[in-house]
C-alpha positions as CSV (number, residue, x, y, z in Angstrom):
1,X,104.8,92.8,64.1
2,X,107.6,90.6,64.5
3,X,107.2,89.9,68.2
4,X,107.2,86.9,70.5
5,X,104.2,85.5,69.8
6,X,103.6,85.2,74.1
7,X,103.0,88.8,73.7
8,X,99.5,88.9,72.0
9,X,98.7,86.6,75.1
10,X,99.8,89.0,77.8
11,X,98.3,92.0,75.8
12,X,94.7,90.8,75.5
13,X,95.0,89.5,79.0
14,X,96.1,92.4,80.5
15,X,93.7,94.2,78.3
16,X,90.7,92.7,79.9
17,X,92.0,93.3,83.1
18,X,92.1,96.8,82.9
19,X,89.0,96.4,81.1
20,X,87.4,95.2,84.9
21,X,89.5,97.6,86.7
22,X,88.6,101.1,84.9
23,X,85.2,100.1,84.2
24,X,84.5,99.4,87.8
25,X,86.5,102.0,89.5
26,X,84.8,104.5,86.9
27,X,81.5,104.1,88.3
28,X,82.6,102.7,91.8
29,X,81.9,106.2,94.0
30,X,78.8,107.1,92.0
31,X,77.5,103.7,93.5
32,X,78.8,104.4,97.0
33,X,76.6,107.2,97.5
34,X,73.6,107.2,95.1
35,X,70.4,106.6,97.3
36,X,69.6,103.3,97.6
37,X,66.2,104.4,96.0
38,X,68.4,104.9,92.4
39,X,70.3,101.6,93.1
40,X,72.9,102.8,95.0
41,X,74.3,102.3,98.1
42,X,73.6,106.1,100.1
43,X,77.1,105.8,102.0
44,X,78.0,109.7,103.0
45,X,79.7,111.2,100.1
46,X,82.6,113.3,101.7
47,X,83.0,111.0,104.8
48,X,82.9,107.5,103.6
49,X,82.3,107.0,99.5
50,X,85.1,109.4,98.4
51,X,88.0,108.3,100.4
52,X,86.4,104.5,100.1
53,X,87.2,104.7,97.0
54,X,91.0,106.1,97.4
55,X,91.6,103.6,99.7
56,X,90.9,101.0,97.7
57,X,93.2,102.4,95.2
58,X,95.8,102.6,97.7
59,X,95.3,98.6,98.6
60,X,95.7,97.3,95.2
61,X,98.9,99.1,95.2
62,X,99.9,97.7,98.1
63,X,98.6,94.0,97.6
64,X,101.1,94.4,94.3
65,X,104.5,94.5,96.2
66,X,103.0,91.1,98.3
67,X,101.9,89.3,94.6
68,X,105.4,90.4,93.5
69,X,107.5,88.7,96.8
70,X,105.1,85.2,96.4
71,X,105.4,85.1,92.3
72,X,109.1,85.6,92.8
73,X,109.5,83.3,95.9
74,X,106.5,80.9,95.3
75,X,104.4,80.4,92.3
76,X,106.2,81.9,89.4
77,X,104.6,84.7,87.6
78,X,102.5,82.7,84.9
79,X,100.8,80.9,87.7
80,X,100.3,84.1,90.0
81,X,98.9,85.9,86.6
82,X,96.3,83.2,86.2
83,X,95.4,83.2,90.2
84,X,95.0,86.5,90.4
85,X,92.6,86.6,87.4
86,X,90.3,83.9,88.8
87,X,90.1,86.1,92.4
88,X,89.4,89.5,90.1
89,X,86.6,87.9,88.2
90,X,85.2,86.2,91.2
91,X,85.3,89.7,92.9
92,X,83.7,91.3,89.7
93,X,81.0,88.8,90.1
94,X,80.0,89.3,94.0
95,X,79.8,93.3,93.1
96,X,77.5,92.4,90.7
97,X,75.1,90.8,93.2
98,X,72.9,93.2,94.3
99,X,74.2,91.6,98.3
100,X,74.7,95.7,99.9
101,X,77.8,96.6,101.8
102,X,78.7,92.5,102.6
103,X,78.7,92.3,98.2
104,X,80.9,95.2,98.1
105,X,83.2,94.0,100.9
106,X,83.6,90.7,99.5
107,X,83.8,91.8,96.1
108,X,86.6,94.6,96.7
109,X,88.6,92.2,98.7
110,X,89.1,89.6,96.0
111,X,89.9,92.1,93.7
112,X,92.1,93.8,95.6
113,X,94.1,90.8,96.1
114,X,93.5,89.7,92.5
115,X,95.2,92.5,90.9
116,X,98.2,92.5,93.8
117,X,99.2,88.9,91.9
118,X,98.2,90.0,88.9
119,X,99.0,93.4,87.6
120,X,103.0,92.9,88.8
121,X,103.6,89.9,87.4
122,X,102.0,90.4,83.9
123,X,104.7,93.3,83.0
124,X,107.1,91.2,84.5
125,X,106.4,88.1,81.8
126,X,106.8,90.6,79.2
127,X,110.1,91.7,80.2
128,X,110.9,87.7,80.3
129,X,109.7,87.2,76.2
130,X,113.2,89.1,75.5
131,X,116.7,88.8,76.2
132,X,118.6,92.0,77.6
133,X,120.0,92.4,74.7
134,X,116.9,92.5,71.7
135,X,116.4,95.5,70.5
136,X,112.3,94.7,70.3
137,X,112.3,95.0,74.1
138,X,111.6,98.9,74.1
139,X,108.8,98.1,71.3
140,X,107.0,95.0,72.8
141,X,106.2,97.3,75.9
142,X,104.5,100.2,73.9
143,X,102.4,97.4,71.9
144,X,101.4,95.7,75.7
145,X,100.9,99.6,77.2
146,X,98.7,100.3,74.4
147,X,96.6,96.9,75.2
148,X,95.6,98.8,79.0
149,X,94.8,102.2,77.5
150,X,92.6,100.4,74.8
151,X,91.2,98.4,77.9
152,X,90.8,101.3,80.6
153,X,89.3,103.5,76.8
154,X,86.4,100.2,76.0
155,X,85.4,100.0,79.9
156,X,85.3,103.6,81.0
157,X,82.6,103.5,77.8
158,X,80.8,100.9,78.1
159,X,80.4,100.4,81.9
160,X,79.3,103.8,82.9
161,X,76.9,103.1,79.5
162,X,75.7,100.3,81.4
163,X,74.9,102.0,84.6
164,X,72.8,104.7,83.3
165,X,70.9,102.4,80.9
166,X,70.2,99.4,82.9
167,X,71.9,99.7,86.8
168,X,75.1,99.4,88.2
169,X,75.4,96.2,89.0
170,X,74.8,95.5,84.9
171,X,78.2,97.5,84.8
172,X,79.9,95.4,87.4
173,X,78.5,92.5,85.6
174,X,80.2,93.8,82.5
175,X,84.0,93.7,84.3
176,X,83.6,90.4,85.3
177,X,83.0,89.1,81.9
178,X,85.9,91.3,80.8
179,X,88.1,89.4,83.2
180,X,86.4,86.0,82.2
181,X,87.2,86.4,78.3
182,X,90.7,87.7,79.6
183,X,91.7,84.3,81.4
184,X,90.0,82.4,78.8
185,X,92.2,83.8,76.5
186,X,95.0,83.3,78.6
187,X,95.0,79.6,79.0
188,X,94.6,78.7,75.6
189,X,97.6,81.5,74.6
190,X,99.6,80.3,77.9
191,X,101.9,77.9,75.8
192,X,103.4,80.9,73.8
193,X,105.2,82.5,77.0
194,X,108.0,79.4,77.0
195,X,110.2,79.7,80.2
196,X,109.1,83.2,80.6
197,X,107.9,83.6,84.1
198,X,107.2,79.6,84.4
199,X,109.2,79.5,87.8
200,X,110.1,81.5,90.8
201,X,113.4,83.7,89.9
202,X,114.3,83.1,93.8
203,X,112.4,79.9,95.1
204,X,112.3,79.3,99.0
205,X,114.8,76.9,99.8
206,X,113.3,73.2,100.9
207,X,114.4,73.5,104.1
208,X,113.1,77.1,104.9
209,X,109.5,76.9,102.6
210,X,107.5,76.0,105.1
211,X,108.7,78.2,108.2
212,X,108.2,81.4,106.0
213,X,105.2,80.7,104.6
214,X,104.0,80.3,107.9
215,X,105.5,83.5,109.2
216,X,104.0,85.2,105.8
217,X,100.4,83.6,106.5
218,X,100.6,84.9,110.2
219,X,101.5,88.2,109.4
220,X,98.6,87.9,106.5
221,X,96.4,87.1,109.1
222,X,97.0,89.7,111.7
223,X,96.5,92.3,109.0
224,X,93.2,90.9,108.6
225,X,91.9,90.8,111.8
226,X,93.3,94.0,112.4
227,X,91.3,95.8,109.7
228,X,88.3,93.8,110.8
229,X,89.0,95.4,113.8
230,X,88.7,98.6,112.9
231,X,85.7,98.3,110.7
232,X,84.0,96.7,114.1
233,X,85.0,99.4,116.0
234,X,84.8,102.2,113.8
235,X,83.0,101.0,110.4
236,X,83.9,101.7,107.2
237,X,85.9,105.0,108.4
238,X,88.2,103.1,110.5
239,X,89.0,100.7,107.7
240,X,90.1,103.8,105.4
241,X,92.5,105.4,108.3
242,X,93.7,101.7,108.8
243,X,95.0,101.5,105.3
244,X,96.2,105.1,104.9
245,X,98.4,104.4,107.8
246,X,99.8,101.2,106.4
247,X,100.3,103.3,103.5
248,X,102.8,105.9,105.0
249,X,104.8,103.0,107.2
250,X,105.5,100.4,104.9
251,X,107.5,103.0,102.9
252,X,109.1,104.6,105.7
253,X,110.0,100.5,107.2
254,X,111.3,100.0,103.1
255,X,113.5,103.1,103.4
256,X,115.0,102.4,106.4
257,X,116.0,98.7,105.9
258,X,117.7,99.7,102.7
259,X,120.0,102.6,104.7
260,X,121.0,100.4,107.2
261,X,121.4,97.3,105.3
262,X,125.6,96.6,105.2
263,X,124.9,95.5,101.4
264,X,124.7,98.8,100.2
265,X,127.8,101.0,98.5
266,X,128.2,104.9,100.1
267,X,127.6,105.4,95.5
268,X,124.3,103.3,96.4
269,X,123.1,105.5,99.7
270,X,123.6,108.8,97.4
271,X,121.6,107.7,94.9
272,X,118.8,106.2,97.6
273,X,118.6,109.6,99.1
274,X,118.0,111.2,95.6
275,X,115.3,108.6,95.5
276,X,113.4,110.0,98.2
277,X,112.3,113.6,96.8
278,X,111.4,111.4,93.8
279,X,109.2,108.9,95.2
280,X,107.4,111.7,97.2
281,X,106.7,113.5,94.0
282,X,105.4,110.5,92.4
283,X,103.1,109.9,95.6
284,X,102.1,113.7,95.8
285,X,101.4,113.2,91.9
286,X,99.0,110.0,92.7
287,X,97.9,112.1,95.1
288,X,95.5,114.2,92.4
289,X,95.8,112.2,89.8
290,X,94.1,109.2,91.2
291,X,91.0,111.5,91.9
292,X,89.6,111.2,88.8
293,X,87.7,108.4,90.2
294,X,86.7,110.5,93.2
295,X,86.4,114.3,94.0
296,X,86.6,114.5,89.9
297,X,83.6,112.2,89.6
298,X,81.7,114.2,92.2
299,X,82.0,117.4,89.7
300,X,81.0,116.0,86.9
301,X,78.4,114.0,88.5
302,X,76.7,117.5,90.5
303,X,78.5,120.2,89.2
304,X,78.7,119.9,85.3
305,X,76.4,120.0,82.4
306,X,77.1,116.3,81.0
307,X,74.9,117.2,78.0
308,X,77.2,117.7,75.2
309,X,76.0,117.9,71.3
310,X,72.8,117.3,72.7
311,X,73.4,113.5,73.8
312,X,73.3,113.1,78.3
313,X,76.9,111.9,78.7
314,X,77.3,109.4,81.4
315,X,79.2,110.7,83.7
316,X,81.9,108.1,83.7
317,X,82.6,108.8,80.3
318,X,84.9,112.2,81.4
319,X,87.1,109.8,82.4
320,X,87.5,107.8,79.5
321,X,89.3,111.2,78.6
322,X,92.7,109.9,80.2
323,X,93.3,106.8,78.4
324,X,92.1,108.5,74.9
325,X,94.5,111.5,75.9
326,X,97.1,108.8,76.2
327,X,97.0,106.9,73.0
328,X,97.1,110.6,71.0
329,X,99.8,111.8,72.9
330,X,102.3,108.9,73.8
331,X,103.2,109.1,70.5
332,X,103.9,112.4,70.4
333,X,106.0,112.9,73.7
334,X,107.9,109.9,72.4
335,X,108.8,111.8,69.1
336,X,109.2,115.0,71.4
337,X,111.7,113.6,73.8
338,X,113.5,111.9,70.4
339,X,114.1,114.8,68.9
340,X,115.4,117.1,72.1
341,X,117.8,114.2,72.2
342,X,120.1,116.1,75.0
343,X,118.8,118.6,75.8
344,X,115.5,117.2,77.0
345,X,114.7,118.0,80.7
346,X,116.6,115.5,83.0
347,X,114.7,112.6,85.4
348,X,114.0,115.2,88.3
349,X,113.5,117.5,85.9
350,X,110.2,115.4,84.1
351,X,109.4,114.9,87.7
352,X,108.8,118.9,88.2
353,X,106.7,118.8,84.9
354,X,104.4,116.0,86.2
355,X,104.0,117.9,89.3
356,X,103.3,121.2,87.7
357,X,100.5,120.0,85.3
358,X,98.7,117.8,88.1
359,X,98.5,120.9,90.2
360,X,97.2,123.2,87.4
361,X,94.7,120.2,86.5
362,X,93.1,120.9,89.8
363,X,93.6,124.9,89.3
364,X,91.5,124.2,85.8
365,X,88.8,123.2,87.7
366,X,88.6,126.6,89.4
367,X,89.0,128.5,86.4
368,X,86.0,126.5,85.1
369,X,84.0,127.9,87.6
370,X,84.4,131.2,85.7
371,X,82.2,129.6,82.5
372,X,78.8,128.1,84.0
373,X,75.1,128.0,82.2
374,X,72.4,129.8,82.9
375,X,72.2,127.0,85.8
376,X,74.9,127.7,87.4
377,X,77.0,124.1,85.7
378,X,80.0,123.8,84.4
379,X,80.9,123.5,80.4
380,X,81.8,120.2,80.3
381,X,84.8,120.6,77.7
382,X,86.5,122.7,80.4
383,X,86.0,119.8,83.2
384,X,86.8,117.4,79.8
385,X,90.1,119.5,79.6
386,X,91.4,118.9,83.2
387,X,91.4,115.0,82.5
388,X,94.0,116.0,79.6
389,X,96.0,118.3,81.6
390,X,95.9,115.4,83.8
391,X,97.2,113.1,81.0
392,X,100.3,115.3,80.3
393,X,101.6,115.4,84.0
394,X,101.3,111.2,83.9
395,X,103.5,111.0,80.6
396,X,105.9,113.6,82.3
397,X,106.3,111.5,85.5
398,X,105.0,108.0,85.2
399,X,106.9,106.7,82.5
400,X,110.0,107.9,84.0
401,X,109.2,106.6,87.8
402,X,109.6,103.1,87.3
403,X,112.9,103.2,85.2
404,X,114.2,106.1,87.6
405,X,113.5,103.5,90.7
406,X,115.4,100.9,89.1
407,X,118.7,103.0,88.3
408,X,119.1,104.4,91.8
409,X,117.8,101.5,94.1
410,X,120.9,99.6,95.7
411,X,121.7,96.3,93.4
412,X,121.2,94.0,96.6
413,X,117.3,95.0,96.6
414,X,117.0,95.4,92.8
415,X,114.5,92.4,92.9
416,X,112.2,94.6,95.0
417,X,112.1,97.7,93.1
418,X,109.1,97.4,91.7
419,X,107.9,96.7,94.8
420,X,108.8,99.9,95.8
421,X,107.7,102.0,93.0
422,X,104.1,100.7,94.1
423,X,104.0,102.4,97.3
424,X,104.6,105.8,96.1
425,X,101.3,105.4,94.5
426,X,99.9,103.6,97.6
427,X,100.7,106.2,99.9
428,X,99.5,109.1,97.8
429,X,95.8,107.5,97.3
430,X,96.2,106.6,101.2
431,X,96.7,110.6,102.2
432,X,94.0,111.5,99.3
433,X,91.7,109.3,100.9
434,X,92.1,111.8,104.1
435,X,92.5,114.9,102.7
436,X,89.5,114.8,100.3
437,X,87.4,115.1,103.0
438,X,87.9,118.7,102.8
439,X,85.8,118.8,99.7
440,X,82.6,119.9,99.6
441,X,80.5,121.2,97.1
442,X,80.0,124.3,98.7
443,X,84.0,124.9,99.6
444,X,84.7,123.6,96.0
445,X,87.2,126.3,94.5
446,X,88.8,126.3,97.9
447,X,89.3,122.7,97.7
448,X,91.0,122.5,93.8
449,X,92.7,126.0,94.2
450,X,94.4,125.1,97.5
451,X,95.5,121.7,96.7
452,X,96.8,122.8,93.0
453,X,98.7,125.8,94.4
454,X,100.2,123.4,97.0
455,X,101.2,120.9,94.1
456,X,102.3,123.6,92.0
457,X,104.6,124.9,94.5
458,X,105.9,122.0,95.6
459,X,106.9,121.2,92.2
460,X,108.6,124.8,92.2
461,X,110.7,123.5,95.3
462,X,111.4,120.0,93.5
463,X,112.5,122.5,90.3
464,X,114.8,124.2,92.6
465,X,116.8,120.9,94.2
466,X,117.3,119.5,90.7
467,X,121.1,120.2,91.0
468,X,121.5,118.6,94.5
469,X,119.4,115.8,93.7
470,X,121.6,115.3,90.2
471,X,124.3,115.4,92.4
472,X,123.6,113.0,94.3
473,X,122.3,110.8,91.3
474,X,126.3,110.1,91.4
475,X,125.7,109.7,87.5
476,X,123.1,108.7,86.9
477,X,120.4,110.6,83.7
């Protein structure tokens, strides 16, 4: 396709990854609290497997602004790529031990830190195959975006396929050889990236290398005796309100250094506090969104009829949806937005959309409940549906978070903004992991119709600060 040839490396490897991560998360809860009898674990649904399961989320996210600070300061990207890899497959393999809760601690762990120095890095390689300047930039990403919807699409198949067939720990079994053909691939394709991510952008100086990384290892360590700590003291609960709260201070510490750091403009701090409405939509947005894997999988696990055409759908197939819903329409938001040229909605503006159609996602579900069987379960192309309404708030929002974080955030801490575009989604798994334990199965249209109408206003209030927050854009579209 007249590409760098590096690029069908970092494609199929971040292809497989995905491949591990959606095909694991996609039947993660269902194994959290099925009885052990069916092969599951038997944690408490509401209490523990649910907001497990968010929290988790939330971690990767923010293991992902750590792997960015060590690939730039430390290893390079290639090498944190390929390390990151080995610790997700390794991970992938203890889950598929039938070992209990010390399996699926161990296992979540190393993935968790896998995909923190892997999943930052691999875009950032990409971006390093090009100059500034080559017009194939804008391309090469849709070809390498394509490669984790065709991942997340295979997995969310196949694994939940797996599960229902033969066991869930068949299904785990099944990521880690995703990830193991992924960093196979990888070596042998490594050559073709060049200088692209080779070294760190901004090494440690000799002097100073060793004094940091000590400081960086200490602090490592004190984070994980602390959430040992509170899994001692409080079990698995404790661990989940241990990382929601690191969730909603690290971006409040971020925010504040970058106010009253002397580096920044008064054009800068305008633009930083047009930033923050933003990046709390984007979190409120992850906020539903990511509970597909969750409350979503809860539905269609106990409150849907998952027989459709006559074949028992897995029930991790529904969200296979999202990725499907992608590929179809990408395209056609891309010719969309093309064509309004001008007069397509502005940055806030796509923010308000995203924030609309993830609240009337969850309203969906309520209006489902008007079209049940003669059981009592919900038509599964109406639950089917809410994954796509899902799918259009993420192309109205996501695609435009990351590039709206880099135009506002002040140019002394543009090295961390993808840092910081990580914890919006961070903290809104870490407050889902709290507030879903309002659902219930019994409270069930209270749940999706208060949440959605609380989205869905919100984005009604974002709608009407668009002018101020343009304002203060100071320029920027």
């Amino acid at each position: 396709m007249g590409q760098p040839p590096g690029l069908s490396t970092l494609f199929f490897t971040e292809m497989w990854e995905r491949f591990s991560y959606y095909g694991m998360r996609a039947i993660l809860a269902l194994y959290l609290y099925t009885a052990v009898a069916d092969g599951g674990l038997g944690l408490d649904e509401n209490r523990i497997a649910v907001p497990l399961v968010l929290a988790y989320g939330s971690s990767v996210y923010l293991t992902g602004v750590a792997g960015g600070w060590l690939a730039d300061r430390v290893l390079g990207s290639q090498r944190a790529i390929f390390y990151g890899g080995v610790l997700i497959m390794f991970g992938h393999i203890a889950m598929a031990v039938p070992g209990g809760l010390t399996a699926l601690g161990v296992g979540l762990g190393l993935i968790t830190i896998g995909t923190g120095l892997l999943k930052p890095n691999v875009s950032n390689v990409v971006g390093g195959l090009y100059d500034k300047e080559d017009t194939r930039r804008d391309a090469g990403f849709s070809i390498f975006y394509t490669g984790i919807n065709l991942g997340a699409f295979i997995s969310q198949i196949l694994t939940p396929a797996l599960q229902t067939g033969i066991g869930f720990h068949w299904g785990f079994g099944a990521a880690a050889v995703g990830m193991a053909l992924g960093l196979v691939q990888y070596v042998l394709g490594r050559g073709r990236l060049g200088e692209a991510g080779r070294r760190p952008v901004n090494p440690l100086p000799a002097d100073r290398r060793n004094t940091v990384l000590t400081r960086v290892a200490l602090v490592a360590v004190l984070i994980l005796v602390a959430l040992g700590g509170a899994v001692f003291l409080w079990g698995i609960p404790g661990l989940i309100n241990s990382i929601t709260g690191i969730s909603m201070v690290l971006p409040v510490a971020y925010f504040v250094v970058m106010f009253r750091s002397n580096q920044i403009t008064k054009m800068e701090r305008d633009r930083l506090v047009a930033y923050i409405p933003l990046f709390l939509a984007t979190a409120i947005f992850f906020l539903l969104f990511e509970q597909q894997a969750a409350t979503l999988v809860v539905v269609t696990d106990q409150q849907t009829d998952t027989t459709v055409f006559g074949y028992e759908f897995p029930v991790g197939w529904f969200q296979s949806v999202n990725p499907l819903a992608i590929i179809i329409l990408a395209p056609l938001f891309a010719i969309m937005w093309t064509k309004l040229g001008r007069r397509q909605p502005s940055t806030p503006g796509k923010f308000v959309g995203g924030l609309v159609f993830v609240g009337l996602a969850f309203l969906w579900v309520v209006f489902s409940s008007l079209f049940t069987n003669a059981e009592g379960l919900l038509n599964p192309f109406m639950i089917g549906f809410v994954f796509v309404l899902l799918t259009i708030g993420e192309l109205m929002l996501s695609p435009v978070g990351l590039s709206a974080t880099t135009k506002l955030a002040p140019q002394a801490f543009s090295s961390q903004t993808m840092g910081l575009y990580f914890l919006a989604p961070a903290l809104g798994q870490g407050v889902a992991a709290q507030v879903t334990k309002l659902y219930s199965a019994d409270h069930q249209n209270l749940y999706f119709g208060g949440v959605g109408l609380v989205t869905v206003f919100l984005g009604i209030v974002l709608a009407l600060l668009v002018p101020v927050i343009k304002k203060y854009m100071r320029g920027v579209l």
